[in-house]
TORTI-264146 format. One record per residue (C-alpha): x, y, z. Coordinates in steps of 0.001 Angstrom, whole numbers. Layout:
% TORTI-264146
<nupa px="X" py="Y" pz="Z"/>
...
END
This chain:
% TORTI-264146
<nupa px="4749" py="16011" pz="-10571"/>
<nupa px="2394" py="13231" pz="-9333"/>
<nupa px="528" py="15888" pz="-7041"/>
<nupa px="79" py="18069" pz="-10323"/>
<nupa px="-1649" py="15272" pz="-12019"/>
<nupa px="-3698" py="14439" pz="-8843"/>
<nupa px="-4988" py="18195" pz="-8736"/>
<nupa px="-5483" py="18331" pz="-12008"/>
<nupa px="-7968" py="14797" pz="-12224"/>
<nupa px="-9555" py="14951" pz="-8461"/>
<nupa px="-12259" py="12921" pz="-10161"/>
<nupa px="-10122" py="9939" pz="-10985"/>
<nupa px="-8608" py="9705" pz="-7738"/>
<nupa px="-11760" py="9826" pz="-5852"/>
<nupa px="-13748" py="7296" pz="-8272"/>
<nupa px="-10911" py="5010" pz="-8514"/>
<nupa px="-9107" py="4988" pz="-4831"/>
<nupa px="-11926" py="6160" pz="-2416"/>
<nupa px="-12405" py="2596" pz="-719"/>
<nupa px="-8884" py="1596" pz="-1201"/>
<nupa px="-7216" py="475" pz="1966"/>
<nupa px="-3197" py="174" pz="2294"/>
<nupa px="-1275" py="-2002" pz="5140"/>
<nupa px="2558" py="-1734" pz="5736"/>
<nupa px="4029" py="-5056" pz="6915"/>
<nupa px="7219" py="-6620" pz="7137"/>
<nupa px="9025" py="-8713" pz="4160"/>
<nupa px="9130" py="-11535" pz="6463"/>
<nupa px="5664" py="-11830" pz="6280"/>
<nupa px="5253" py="-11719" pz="2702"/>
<nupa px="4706" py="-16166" pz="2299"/>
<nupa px="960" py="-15086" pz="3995"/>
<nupa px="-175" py="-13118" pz="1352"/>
<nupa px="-2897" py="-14435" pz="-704"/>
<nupa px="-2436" py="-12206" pz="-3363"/>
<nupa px="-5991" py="-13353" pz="-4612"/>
<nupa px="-7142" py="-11229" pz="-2121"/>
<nupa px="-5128" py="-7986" pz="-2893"/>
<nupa px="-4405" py="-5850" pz="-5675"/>
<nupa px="-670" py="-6573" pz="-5922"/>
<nupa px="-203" py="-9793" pz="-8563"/>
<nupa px="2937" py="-11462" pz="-7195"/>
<nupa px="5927" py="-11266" pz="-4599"/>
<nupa px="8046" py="-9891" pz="-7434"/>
<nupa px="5924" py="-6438" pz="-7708"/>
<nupa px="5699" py="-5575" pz="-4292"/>
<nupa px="7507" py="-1895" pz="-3661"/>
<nupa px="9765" py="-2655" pz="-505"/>
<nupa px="10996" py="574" pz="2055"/>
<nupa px="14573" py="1687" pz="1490"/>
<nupa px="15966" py="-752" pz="3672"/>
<nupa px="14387" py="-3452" pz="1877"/>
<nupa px="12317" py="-4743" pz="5672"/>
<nupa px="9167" py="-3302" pz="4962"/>
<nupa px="6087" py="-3690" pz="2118"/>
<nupa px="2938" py="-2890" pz="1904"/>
<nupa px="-201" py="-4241" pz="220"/>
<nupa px="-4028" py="-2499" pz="-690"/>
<nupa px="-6817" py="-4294" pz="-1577"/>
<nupa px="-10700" py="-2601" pz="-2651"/>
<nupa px="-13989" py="-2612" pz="-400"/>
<nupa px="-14257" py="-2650" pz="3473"/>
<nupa px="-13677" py="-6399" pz="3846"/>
<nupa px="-10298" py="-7113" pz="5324"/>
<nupa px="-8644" py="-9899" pz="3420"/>
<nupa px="-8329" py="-12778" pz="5978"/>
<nupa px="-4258" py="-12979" pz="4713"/>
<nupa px="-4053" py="-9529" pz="6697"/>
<nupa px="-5814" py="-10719" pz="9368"/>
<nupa px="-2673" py="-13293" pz="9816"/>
<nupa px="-358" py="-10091" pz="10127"/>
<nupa px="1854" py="-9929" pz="12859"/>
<nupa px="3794" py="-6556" pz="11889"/>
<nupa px="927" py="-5122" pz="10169"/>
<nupa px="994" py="-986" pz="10724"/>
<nupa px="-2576" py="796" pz="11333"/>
<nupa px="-4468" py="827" pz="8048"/>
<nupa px="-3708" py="3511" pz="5617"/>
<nupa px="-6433" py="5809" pz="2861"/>
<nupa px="-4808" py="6381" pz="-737"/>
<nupa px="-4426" py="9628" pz="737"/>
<nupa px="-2408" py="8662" pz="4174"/>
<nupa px="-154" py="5952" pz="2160"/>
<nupa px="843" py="8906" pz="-206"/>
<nupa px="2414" py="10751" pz="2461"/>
<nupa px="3888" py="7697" pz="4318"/>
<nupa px="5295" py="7363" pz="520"/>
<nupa px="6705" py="10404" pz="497"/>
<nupa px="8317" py="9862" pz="3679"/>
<nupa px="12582" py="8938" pz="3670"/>
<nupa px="11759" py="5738" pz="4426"/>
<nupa px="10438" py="4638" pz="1284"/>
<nupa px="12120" py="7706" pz="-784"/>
<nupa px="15853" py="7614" pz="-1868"/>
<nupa px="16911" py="11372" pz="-1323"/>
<nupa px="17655" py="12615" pz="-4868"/>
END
C-alpha cells in the first residue's frame, strides 16, 4: 500500500525526503543521541528492529549531526530510498 501512495505522489517524496539521510545503530547507543539534532523527538518514538537491538535515526541536509559522529555501531548511511528497503527487510518486519 505505502509503494502505491509513493507512485502515485513522486513529487512529495522527492521534495520532502531528497536530502534525508538514515543511520541504523544499536539501542545501546541510544543515551548519545541529541535528538536536537535529528528528526526523531524522544527515546520513546524511536522504531526498534524485531529483536528490539537495533534503531535508527535521519536527520535533513548534508551535515552529519556530531551525536552520530559518537556512533560506535553506526551502519553505512542510508537514502529514504535505501532505508525503505532495509525496512522492508525481516529484520525490522514481523512476517504477517
Amino acid at each position: 500500500m505505502f509503494s502505491l501512495w509513493r507512485n502515485l505522489f513522486p513529487f512529495y517524496f522527492y521534495k520532502y525526503n531528497i536530502n534525508r539521510t538514515f543511520v541504523i545503530f544499536s539501542v545501546d547507543e541510544i543515551p548519545l543521541i541529541d535528538f536536537s539534532q535529528v528528526l526523531e523527538t524522544s527515546a520513546d518514538t524511536l522504531r526498534k528492529s524485531v529483536d528490539g537491538n537495533m534503531t535508527f535515526i535521519k536527520w535533513d541536509g548534508e551535515v552529519l549531526p556530531s551525536c552520530v559522529e559518537l556512533l560506535t555501531t553506526k551502519s553505512e548511511y542510508y537514502t529514504y530510498e535505501e532505508i525503505l528497503d532495509v525496512l522492508a527487510g525481516p529484520d525490522w518486519t514481523q512476517p504477517m
